[in-house]
PALUMDO-416197 format. One record per atom (N, C-alpha, C, O, CB): x, y, z. Coordinates in steps of 0.05 Angstrom, whole numbers, plus 5000, padded with zeros to 4 digits. Glycine has a CB too. Layout:
// PALUMDO-416197
XYZ...
// end
This chain:
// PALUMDO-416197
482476023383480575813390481875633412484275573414479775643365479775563426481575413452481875063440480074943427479375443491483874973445484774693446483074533451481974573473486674643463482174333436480374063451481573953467483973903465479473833434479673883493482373683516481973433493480573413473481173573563484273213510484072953497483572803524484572823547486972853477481372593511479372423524481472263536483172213520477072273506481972143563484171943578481871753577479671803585485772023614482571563568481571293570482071073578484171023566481271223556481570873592481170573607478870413586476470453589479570603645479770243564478070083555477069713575478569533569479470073527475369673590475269533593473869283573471769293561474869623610476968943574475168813564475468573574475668543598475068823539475768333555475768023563477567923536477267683532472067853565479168033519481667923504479367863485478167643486483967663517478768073466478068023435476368373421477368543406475267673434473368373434472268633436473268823445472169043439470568643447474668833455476868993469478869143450478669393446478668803487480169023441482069023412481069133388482169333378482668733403477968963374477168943365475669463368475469643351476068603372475269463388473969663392476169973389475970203382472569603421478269793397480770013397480870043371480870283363483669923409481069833353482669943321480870023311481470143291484069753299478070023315476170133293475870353305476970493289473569993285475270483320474770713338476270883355475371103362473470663352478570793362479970953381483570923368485471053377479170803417483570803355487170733336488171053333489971173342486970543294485371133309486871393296484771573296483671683276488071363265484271613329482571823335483171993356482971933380480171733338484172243346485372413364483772513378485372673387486672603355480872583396479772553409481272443434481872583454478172463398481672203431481972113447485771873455487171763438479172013445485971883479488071723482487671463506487171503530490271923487488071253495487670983513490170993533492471083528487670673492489670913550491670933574492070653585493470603604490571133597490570473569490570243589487869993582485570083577490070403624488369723582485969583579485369453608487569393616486369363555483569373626483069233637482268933622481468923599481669353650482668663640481468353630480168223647481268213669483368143622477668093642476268013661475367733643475967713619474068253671474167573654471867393645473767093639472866873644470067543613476967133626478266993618481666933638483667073641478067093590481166723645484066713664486766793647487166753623484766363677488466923670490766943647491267023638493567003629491266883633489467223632489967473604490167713611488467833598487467513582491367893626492268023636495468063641496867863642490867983650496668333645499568323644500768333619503168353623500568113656500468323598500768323574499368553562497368663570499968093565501468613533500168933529499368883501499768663491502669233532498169103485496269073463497669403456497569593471492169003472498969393426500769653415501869773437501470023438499069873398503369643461505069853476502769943502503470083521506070143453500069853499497669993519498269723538498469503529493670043505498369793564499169593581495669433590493569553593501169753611495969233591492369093608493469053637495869043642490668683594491969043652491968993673488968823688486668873680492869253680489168693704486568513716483968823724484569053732487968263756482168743718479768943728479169013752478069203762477568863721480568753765480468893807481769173807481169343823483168653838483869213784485269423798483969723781485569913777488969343795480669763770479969913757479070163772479270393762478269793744478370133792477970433806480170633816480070873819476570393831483370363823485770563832486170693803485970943799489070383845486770463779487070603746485970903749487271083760484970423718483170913737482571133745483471293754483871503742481471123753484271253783484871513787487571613782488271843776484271563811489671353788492071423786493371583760495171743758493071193791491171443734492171583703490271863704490872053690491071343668488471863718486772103708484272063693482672243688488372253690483971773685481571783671479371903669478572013690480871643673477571933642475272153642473171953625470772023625476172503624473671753613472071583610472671243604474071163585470971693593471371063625471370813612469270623598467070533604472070703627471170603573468470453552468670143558470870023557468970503510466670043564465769753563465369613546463769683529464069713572467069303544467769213509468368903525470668833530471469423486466168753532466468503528463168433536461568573547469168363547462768133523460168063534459567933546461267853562458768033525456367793547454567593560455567673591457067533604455167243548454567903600453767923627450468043633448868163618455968123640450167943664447068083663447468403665449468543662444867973693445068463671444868883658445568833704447169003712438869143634444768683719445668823737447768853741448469063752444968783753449868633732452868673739453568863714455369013720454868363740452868873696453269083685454169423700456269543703451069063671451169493705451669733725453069733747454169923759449569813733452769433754455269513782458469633768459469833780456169113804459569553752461969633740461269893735462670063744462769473716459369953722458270253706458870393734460770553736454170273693457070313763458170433785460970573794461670793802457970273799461870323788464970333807465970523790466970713801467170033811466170533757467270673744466470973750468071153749467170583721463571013755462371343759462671413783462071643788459171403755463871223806464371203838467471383834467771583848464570783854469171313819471971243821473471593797475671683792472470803804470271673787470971973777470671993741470672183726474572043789470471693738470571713705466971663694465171553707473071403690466771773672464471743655464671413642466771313633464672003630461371273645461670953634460770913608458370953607460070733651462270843579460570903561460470663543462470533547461371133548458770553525458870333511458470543487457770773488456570083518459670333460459770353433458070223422457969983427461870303423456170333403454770143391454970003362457269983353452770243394453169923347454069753321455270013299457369953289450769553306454570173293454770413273458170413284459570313267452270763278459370483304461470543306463270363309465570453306461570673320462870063315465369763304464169723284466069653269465769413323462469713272462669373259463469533229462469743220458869103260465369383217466869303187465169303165463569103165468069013187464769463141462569493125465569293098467669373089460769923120464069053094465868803079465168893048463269033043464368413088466868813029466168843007464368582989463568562966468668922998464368413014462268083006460368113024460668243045463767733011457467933014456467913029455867793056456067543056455867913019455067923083455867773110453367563120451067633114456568013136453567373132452067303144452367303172453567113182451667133135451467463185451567433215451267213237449867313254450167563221451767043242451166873261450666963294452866903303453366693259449167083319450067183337448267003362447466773359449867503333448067113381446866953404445367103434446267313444449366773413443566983441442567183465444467153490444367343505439367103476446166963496447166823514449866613495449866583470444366663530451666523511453766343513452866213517451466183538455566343525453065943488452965763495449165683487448165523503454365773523447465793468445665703449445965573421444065503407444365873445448165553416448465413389448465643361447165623340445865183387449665783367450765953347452565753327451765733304452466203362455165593336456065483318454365263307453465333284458365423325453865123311451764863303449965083279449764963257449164723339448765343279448065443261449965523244450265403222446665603268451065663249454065633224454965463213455965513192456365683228455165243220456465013205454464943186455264873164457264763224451364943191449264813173449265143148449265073124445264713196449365373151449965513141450965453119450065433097450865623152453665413132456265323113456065103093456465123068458465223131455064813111454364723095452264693071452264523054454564643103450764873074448864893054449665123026449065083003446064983071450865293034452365493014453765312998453565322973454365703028455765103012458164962997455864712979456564602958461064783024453564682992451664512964451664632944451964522922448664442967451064932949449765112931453465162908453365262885447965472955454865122915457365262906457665442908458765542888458165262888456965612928457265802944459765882962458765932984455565772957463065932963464865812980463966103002463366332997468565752966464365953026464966073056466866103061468665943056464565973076467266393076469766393088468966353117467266523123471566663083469466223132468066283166470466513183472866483187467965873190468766733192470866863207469466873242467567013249471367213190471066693260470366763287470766983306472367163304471066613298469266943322470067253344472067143357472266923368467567383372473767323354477167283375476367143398474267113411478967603388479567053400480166833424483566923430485466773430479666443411483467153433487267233427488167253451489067473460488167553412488167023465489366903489492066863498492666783520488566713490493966953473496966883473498367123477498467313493498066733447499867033449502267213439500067463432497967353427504667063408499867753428498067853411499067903393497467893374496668023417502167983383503168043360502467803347500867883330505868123359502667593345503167333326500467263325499967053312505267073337498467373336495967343333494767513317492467423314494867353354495267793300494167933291491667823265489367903261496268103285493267623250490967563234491967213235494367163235490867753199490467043236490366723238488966573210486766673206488266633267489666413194487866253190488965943198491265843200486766313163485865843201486465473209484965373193482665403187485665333238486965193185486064933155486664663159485664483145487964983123488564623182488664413190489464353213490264553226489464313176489764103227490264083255493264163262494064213284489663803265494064153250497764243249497664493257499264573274499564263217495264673243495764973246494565033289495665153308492865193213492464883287491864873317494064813339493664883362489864663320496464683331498264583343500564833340502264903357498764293331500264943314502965173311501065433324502865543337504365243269499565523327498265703339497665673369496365833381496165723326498665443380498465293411495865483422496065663438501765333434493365393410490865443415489465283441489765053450489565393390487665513450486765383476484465203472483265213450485865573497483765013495481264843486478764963471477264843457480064733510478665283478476165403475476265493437474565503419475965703500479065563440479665513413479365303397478165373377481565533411480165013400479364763382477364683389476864463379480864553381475464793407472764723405470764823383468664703377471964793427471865103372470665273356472165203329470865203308470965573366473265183329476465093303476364853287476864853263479765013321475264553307476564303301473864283283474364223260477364063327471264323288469264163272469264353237468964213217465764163292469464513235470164703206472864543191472964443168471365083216474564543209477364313195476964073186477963973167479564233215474963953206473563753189472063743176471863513167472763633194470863873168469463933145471064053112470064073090467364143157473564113120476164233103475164493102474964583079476964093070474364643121474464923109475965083130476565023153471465053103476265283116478365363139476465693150474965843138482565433121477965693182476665913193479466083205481666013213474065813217477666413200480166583206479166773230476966853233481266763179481466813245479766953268483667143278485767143265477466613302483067223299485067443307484367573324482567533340485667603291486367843325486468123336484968343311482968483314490168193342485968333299485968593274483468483263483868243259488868613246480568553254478768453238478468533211477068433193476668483249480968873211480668993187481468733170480068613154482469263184484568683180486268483156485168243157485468123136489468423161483768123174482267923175479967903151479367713136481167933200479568053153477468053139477768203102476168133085475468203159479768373098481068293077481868033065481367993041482468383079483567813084483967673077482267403074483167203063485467693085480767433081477767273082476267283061475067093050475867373103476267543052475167633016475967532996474467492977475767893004478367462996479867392971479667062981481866962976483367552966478666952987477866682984475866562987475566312987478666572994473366822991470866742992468266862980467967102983470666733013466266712967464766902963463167032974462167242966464066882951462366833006459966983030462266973058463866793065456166713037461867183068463267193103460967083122458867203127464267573117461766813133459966743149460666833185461566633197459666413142460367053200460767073221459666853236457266793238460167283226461866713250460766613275461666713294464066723299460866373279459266843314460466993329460466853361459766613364458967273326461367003386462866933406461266993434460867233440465467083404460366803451457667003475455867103465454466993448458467263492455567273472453467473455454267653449454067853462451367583464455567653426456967923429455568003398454067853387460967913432456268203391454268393366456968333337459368343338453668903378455368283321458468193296459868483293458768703291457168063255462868433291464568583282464568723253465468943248466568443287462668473227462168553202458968703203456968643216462468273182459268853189456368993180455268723165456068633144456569323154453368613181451968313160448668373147446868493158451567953185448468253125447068283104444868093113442868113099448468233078444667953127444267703145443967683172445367513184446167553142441867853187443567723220441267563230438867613229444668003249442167403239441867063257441867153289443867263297445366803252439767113310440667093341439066873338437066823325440067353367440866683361439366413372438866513400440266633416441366093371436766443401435566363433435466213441436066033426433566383442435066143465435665923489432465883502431266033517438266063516431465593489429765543501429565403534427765383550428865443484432365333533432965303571432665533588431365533609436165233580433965793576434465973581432366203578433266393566436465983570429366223588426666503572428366683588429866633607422066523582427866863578427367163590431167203592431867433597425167173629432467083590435667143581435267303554436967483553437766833575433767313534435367493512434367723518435567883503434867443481432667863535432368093550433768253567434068493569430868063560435067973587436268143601440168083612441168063635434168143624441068073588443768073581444868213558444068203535444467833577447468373571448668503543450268323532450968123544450268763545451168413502449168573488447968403478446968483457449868763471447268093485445367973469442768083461441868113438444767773480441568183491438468383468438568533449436668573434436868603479441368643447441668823419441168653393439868723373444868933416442768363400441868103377438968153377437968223356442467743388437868133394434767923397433368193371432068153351432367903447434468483384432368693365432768773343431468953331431968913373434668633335436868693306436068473290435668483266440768683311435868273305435668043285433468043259431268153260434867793303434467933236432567863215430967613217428767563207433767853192432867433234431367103245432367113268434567193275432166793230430567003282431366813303431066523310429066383305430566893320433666433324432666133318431966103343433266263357434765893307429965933356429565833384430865583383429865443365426565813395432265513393434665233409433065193422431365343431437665253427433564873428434164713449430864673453430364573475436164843475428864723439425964633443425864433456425164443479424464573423426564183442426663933451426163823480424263693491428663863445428663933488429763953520428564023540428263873559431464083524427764313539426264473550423564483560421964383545426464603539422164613589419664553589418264713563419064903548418364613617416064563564414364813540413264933540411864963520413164823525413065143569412065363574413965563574413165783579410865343596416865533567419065663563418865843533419066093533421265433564418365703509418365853489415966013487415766203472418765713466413865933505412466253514413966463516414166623497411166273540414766483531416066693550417066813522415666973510418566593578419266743514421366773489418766843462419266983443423666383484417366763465415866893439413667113441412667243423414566673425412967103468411767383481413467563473412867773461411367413513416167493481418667753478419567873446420068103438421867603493419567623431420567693408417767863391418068033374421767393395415967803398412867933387414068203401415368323385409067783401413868333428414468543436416868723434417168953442414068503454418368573421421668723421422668673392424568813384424268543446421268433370422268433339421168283333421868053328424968393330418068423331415268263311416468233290415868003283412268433305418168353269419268313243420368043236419867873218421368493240422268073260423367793255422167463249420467343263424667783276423767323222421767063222423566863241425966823243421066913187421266763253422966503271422266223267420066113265422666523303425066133267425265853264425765663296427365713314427865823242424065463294424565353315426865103315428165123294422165273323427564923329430764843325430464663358428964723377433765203323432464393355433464293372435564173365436264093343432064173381436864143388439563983371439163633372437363543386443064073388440563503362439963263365442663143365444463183349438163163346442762973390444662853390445662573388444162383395445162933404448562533377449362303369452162143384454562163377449662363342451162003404453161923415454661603399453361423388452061893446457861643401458361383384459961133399461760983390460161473356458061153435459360863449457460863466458160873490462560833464454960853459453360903485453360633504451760673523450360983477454560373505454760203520456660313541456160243564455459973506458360443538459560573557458060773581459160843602461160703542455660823574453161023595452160823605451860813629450461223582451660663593447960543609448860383629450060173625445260303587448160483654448360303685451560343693452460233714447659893680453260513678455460583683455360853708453360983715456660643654458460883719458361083736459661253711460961143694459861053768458961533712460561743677460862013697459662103716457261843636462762083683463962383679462562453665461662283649466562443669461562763663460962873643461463123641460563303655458962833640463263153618465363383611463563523585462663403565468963233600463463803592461763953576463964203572465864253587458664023591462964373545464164583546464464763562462564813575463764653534466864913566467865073590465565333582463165273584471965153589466065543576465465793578462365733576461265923588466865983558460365543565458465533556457065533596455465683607458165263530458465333605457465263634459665353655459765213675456964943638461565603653462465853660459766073661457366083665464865933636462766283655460866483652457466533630456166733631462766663644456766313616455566263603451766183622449466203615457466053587452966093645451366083663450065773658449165643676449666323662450165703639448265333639449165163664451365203674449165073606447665013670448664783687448964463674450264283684446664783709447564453654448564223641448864263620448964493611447364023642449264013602449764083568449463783557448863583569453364253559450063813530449963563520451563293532450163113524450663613496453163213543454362983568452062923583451062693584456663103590451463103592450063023624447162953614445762793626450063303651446463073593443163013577443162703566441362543570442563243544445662663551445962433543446762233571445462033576447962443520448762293584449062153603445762033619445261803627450962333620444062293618440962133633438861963606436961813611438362483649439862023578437861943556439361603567437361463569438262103515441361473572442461223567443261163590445261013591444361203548441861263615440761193635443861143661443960973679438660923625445761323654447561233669447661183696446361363707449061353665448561053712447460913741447861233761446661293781450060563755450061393748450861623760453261793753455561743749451061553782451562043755453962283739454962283764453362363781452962643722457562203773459562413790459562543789459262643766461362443792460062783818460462993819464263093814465962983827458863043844464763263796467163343794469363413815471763423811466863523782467763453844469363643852471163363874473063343889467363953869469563233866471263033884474462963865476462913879468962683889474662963841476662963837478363223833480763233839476462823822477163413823478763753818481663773830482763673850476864053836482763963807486264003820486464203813485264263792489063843812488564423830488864633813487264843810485664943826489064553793487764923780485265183777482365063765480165163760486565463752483664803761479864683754478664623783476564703773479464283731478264593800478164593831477964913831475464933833481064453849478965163830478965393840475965463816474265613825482465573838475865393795473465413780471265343790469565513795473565293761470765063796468964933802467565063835465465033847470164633801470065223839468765323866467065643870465465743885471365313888468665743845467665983836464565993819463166193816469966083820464165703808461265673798460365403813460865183803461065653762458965443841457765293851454965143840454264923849457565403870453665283821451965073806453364873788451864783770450065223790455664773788456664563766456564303791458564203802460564653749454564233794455263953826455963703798457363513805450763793859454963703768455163493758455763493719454963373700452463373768457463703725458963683698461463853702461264083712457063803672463863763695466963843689466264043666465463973644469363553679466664333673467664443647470364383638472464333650467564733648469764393611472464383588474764563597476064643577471564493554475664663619477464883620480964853607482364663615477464963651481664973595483764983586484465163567484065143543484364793580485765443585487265673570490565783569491765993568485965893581491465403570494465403577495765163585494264983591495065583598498565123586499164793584498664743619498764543633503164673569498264973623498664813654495664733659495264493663499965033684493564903660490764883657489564663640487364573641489765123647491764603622490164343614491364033622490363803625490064363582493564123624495363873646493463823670493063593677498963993663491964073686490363973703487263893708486163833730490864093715486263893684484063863667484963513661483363333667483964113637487663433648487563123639486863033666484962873671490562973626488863183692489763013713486362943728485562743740492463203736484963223721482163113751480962903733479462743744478963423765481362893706480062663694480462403704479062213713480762653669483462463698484162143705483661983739483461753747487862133699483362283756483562233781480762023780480561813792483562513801478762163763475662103769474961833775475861653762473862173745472961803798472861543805469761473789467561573793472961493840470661293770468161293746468561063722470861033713468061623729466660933713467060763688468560873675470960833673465060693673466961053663467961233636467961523634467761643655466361173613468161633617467461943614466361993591466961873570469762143617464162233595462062133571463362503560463362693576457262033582463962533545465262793525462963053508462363023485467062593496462363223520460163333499461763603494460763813487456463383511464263573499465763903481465463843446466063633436470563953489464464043433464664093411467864013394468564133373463864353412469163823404472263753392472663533401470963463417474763933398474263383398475063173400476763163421478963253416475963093381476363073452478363233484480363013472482463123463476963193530480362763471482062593465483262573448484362353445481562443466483562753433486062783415487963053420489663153405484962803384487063143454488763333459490263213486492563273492487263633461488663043502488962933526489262643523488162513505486862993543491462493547492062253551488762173568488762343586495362223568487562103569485162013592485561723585486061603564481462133587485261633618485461363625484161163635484660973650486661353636481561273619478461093622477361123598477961313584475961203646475660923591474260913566472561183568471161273586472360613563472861283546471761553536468961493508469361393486474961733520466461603519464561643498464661963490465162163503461461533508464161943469464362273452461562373442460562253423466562273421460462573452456262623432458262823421460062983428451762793455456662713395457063003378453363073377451462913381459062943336453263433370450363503376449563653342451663713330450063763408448163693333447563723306445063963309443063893321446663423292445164193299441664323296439464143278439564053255441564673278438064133294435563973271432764153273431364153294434563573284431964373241430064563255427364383250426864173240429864903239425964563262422764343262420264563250419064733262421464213305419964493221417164593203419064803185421464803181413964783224417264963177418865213168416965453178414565483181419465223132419865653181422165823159423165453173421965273185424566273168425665513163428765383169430465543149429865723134429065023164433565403156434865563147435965543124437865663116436265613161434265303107434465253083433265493066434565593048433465013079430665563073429165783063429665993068428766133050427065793068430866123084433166353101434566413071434066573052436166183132436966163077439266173064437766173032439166333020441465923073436066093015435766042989434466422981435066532960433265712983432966553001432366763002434966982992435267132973431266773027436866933020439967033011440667032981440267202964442266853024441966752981442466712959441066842926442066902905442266472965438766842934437166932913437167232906436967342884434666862919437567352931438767672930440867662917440767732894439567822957443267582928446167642930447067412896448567462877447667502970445367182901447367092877445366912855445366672849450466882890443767142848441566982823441266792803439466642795440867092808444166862796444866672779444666332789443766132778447666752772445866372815446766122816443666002835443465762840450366102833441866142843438266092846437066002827435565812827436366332851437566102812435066012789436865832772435665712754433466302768438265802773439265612748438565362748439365222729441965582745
// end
């Protein structure tokens, strides 16, 4: 009998799916042999190797190719549109190799607890803001959560294999990036702790034995790593016709058991047309809850008739594509005399950002994936010629940064509107999974 060849592989990712795709599928599968990761989407992360497999930046994916021999590259990161999608799919079928994606049957982790999925059409709809009310409503019920996030394994990767964070100490011994204690800090305050990593097997072992439900909160749009009992996509009512046409969020939008529509409020209201034409055509099943967030700023004398900064989360108004966010919304609800534009102060690689996403004329993303990146993140702050700076990252910036102007902080909250909501969601769950503690 003749020999199977073995598959040469280039996994392309963005430092988490990537990883995440290798150990469940390609670790201990002779089929095939990985030759190499590409990194894209995230500064930095590149040059650094994952079990001995070297990464390298994605500019250099068509020489790869050829130079190893490649015969197929699988695609493993998210929230891009389907056209840039195929352009990569191109270059890779240009350059001699086959382009292939993996779907849910072949990652995702079948848990021995029950999952709840949290996922999203897009970066940056409020996936966490649904997890946390999740959470908190399980922990009414005495229900304990474990929260497990989609990787952020931006460092060391050995010392990253499995994480948990319980308190701010641990954020500090894990020298986590902003994007990290943006996702990290509000669960710590609440005392629960969230575990996230490289490895999801051990992750998620270790997540079992301290919990009775796995609440995925997941990362972009990306599809959960756990087989969930539960799955959640939020939509973006800023955003119609995005959960169609971005991977793999539509995979959310057709999978989902709910969907939440975000950001109603905000939005015109010919928008959740669009978004409910789609969800009737692509997952009539699904029940949907509608949702806005509401926000709570705690100095608003600092906005009104003031000149403000307004510093929003990085990746959300990155690659995430928004142009504003909660800062700059609040900055116009309390009438500030004027959002500065960032770029007049920028240094550095926040300046090399700001120029790479020309729709930001009036919000600072949160960037910081390193001490130097965030040294230059305090500095364009401080440069800013402005009253104050009005704060809408999901964490507290000033307890990571010196800033040298009075600082207002919004925190943003889901608030759903009628029912389903996710009180009725979750009591449904519950009533499956843990009867006892329903009816009693």
């Amino acid at each position: 009998m003749e020999k199977r060849k073995v598959i040469r592989v280039i996994i392309m990712g963005a430092a988490g799916r990537d990883f995440h795709n290798y150990n469940v599928y390609f670790r201990r599968n002779p089929r095939y042999r990985v030759l190499a990761f590409t990194a894209a989407q995230i500064p930095n992360i590149e040059e650094r190797n994952y079990l001995n497999i070297p990464i390298y930046p994605e500019a250099r994916l068509g020489k790869l190719i050829e130079k190893l021999k490649i015969d197929e590259v699988f695609f493993a990161y998210s929230d891009i549109s389907y056209s840039e999608l195929m352009n990569k799919a191109a270059l890779a079928m240009a350059s001699g190799a086959s382009f292939c994606l993996l779907g849910p049957r072949a990652t995702m982790i079948r848990a021995k607890k029950p999952v709840i999925g949290v996922t999203a059409v897009r970066t940056g709809c409020g996936k966490s803001s649904v997890s946390q009310k999740i959470a908190d409503y399980l922990i009414k019920k005495r229900i304990k959560p474990a929260i497990v996030r989609h990787p952020m394994p931006y460092g060391d990767l050995k010392r990253q294999i499995c994480q948990k964070f319980s308190s701010f100490n641990d954020l500090k011994k894990h020298h986590c990036t902003i994007e990290e204690r943006e996702e990290y800090e509000p669960y710590i305050e609440k005392g629960l702790s969230v575990f996230a990593g490289v490895d999801y097997g051990k992750i998620l072992e270790k997540a079992e034995k301290e919990a009775d439900v796995i609440v995925w909160d997941g990362g972009n749009n990306d599809l959960p790593f756990f087989k969930p009992n539960l799955l959640i996509a939020v939509a973006d009512a800023e955003r119609p016709g995005h959960e169609i046409s971005y991977y793999p969020g539509e995979i959310n939008f057709r999978m989902a058991d709910v969907i939440v529509v975000n950001k109603i409020a905000t939005a015109p209201k010919d928008n959740f047309k669009i978004i409910a034409e789609n969800i009737k055509r692509f997952n009539p099943e699904a029940k949907v809850i509608l949702a806005k967030s509401r926000f709570i700023v705690d100095k608003p004398h600092l906005i009104k008739n003031k000149r403000v900064l307004a510093i929003e989360d990085g990746p959300t108004h990155t690659h995430g594509g928004m142009r504003y966010g909660a800062a700059y919304l609040t900055s116009r609800m309390y009438k500030a005399k004027k959002i500065i534009n960032p770029r007049l102060c920028a240094v550095g690689s926040i300046k090399e950002t700001l120029k790479k996403y020309p729709r930001l004329e009036n919000v600072l993303p949160a960037m910081g994936y390193g001490k130097k990146q965030i040294k230059e993140l305090e500095e364009t702050i401080n440069r800013a010629s402005c009253d104050a700076v009005v704060i809408g990252t999901p964490f507290d910036l000033g307890r990571l940064l010196k800033i040298n102007k009075p600082a207002a902080r919004v925190r943003y909250f889901l608030e759903e509107i009628g029912k389903p909501n996710l009180k009725t969601i979750i009591d449904g769950f519950i009533g499956k999974f843990f009867p006892k503690i329903f009816f009693r």
